[in-house]
C-alpha positions as CSV (number, residue, x, y, z in Angstrom):
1,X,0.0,0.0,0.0
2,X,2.9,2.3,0.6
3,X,4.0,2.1,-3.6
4,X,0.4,2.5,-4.2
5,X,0.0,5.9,-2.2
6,X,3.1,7.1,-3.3
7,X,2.2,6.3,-7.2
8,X,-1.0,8.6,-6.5
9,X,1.2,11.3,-4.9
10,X,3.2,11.2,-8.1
11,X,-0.2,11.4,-10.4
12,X,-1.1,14.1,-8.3
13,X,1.8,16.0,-8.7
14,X,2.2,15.4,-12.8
15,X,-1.4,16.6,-12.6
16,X,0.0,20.0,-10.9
17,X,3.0,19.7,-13.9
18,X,0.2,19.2,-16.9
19,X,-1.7,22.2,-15.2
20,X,1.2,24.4,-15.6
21,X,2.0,23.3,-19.2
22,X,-1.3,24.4,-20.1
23,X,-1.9,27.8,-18.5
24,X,-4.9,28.8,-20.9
25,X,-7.0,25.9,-20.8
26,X,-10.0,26.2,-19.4
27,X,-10.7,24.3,-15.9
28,X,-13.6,22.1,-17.3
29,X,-10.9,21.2,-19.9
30,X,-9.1,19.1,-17.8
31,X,-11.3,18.9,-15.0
32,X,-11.9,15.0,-15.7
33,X,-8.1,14.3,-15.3
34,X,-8.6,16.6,-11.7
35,X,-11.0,14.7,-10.7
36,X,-9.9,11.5,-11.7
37,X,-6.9,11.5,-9.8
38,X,-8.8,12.7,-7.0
39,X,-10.9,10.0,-6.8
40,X,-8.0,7.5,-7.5
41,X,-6.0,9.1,-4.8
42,X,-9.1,9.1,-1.9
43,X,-9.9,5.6,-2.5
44,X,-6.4,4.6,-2.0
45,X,-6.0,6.3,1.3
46,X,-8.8,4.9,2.1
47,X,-7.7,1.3,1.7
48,X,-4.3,2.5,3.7
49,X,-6.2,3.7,6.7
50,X,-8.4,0.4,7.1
51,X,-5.1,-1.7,6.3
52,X,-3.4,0.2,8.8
53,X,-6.0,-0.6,11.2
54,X,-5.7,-4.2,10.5
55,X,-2.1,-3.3,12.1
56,X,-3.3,-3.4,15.2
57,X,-3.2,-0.1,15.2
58,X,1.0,0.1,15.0
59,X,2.6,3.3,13.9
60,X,1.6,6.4,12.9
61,X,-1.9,6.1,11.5
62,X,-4.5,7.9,12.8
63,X,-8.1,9.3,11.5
64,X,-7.0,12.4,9.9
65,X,-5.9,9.8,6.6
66,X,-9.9,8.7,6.5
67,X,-10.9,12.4,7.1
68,X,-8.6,13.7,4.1
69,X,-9.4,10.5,2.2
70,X,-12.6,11.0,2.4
71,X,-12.9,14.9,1.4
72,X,-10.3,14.5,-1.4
73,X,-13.0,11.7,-2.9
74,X,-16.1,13.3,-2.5
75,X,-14.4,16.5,-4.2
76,X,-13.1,14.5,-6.7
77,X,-16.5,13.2,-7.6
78,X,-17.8,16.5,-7.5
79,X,-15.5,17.4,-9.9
80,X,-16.3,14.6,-12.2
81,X,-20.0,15.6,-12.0
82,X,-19.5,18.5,-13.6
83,X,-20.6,20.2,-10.1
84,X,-17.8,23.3,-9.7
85,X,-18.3,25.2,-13.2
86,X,-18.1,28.8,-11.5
87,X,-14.4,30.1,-12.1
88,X,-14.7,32.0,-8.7
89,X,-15.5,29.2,-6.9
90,X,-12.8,27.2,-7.6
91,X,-10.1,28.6,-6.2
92,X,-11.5,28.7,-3.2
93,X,-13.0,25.2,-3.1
94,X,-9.5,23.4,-3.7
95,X,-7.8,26.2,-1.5
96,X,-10.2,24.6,1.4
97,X,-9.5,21.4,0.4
98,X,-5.7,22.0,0.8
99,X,-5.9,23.7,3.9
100,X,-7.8,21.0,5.5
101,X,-4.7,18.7,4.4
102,X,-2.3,20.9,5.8
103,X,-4.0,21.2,8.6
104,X,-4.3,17.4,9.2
105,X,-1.0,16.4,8.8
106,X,0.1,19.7,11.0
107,X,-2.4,17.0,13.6
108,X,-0.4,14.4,11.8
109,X,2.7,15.3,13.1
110,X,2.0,15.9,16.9
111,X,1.4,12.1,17.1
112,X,4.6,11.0,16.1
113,X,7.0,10.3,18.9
114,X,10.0,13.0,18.6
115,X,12.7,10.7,20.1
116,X,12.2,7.7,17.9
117,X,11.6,9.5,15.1
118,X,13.0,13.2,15.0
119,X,13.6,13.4,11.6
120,X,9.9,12.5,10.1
121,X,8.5,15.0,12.5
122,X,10.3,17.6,11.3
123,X,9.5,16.6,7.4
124,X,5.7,16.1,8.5
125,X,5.4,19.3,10.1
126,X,7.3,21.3,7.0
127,X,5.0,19.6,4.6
128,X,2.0,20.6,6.7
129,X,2.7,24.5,7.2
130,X,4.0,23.9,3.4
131,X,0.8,22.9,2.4
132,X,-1.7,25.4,4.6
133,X,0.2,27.9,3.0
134,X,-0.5,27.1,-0.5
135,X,-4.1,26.7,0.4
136,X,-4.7,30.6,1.7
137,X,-3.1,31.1,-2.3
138,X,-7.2,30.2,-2.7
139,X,-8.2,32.9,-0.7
140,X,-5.7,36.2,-1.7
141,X,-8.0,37.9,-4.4
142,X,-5.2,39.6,-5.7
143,X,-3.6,36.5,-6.7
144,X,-6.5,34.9,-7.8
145,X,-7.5,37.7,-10.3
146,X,-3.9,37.8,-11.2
147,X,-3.3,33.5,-12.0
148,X,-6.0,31.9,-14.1
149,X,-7.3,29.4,-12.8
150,X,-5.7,26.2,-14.1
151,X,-2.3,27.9,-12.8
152,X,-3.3,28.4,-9.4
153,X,-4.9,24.7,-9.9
154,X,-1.2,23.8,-10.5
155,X,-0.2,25.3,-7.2
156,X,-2.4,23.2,-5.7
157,X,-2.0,20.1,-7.0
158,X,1.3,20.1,-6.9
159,X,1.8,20.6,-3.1
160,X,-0.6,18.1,-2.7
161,X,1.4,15.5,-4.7
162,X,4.3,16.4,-2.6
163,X,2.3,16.0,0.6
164,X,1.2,12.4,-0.9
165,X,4.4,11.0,-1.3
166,X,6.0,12.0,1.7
167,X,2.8,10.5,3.7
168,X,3.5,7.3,1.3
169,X,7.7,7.1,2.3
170,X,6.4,7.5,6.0
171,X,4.0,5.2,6.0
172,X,4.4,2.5,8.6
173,X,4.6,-0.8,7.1
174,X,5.5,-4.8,8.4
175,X,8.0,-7.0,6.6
176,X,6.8,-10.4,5.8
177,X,9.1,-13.1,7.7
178,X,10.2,-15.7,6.0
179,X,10.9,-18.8,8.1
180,X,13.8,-21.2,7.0
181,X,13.0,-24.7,8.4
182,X,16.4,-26.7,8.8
183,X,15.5,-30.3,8.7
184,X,18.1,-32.5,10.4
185,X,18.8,-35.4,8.5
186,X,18.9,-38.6,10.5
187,X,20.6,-41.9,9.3
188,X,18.8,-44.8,8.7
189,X,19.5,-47.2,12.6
190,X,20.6,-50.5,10.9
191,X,20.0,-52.9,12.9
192,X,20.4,-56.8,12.6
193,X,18.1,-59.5,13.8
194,X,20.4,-60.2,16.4
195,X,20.9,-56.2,17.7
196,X,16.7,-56.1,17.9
197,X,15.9,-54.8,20.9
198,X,13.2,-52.7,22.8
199,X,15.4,-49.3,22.6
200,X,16.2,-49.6,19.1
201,X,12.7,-49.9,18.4
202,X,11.5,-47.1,20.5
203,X,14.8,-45.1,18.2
204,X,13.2,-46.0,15.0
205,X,9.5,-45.2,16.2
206,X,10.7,-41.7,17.6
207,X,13.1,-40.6,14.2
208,X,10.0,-41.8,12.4
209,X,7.5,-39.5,14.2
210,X,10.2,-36.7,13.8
211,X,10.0,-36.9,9.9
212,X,6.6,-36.7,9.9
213,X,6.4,-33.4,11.7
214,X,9.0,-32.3,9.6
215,X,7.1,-33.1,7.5
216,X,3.7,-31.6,8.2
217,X,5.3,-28.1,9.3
218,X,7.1,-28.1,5.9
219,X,3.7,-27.9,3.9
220,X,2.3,-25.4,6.2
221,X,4.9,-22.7,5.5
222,X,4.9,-23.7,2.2
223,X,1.0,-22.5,2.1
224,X,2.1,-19.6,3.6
């Protein structure tokens, strides 16, 4: 989930790139690519904050992921529907919308425990003022009149991307063990008729319930 989070932080942020290329486009020009990386990118946090959950509850995940999940998707959809035609709406809209995350991972950060982990608290907390600071961009009329809107949607987009994959390196995350089994290998007892006894018996009996164990915890890790 952590390659999949930071693969929509990257679509995200080529989004911001495309948005730049194209300054005089219109926004319901490429308002379907906004809004389908939106969606793409809310679903997938989604799915991080109820696998992170099934963590029990380890690391750094808390509810803010669901809460910005969960604005970033219905937004998206929004967009997709064709809902947020009016050009002075916009800005304003996605500058909430960026504020909120900035805001969130601001919360983000206070969770994370400064001795252990120093360095992503400082990161977190950068990319949260970062990102609350591109999102009052929304609100300065001067520099709304002054960008179109598919520029400012740029700004926006871009720090969002940014946000994304930092969240995605960050992410806490379990390594699968793998588990070598070492089977000893026992040599066959030979024994001759005359050597038969009750301990060499009991010898053979045990080495042969040994290989069957062996055995049977063999093909479990193997279905694992």
């Amino acid at each position: 989930m952590r390659m999949l989070t930071i693969i929509g932080g990257v679509l995200m942020l080529l989004t911001g790139i495309f948005c730049f290329i194209n300054p005089g486009q219109t926004f319901l020009a490429i308002a379907f690519v906004i809004g389908l990386v939106m969606v793409l990118n809310g679903l997938i946090h989604i799915c991080a904050y109820m696998m992170g959950r099934g963590l029990n509850n380890k690391g750094d995940n808390n509810g803010w992921i669901l809460t910005d999940a969960l604005i970033t998707l219905l937004l998206g959809i929004l967009v997709l529907c064709n809902q947020l035609v009016a050009d002075t709406a916009i800005p304003l809209v996605f500058g909430m919308w960026v504020l909120v995350s900035g805001i969130l991972r601001i919360e983000a950060a206070t969770h994370i425990n400064l001795e252990r982990k120093r360095e992503n608290f400082r990161i977190t907390m950068i990319t949260g003022v970062m990102t609350v600071v591109v999102g009052l961009f929304g609100f300065i009329n001067p520099l709304v009149m002054f960008l179109s809107t598919v520029v400012l949607m740029g700004f926006f987009m871009v720090m969002q991307g940014i946000n994304i994959i930092e969240l995605g390196i960050d992410m806490p995350h379990q390594r699968k063990a793998y588990v070598k089994i070492y089977k000893r290998k026992r040599e066959p007892v030979r024994i001759t008729p005359e050597e038969e006894t009750e301990e060499k018996v009991q010898e053979r009996l045990q080495a042969k319930r040994e290989e069957e164990i062996n055995a049977v915890i063999g093909d479990i890790h193997a279905k694992l």
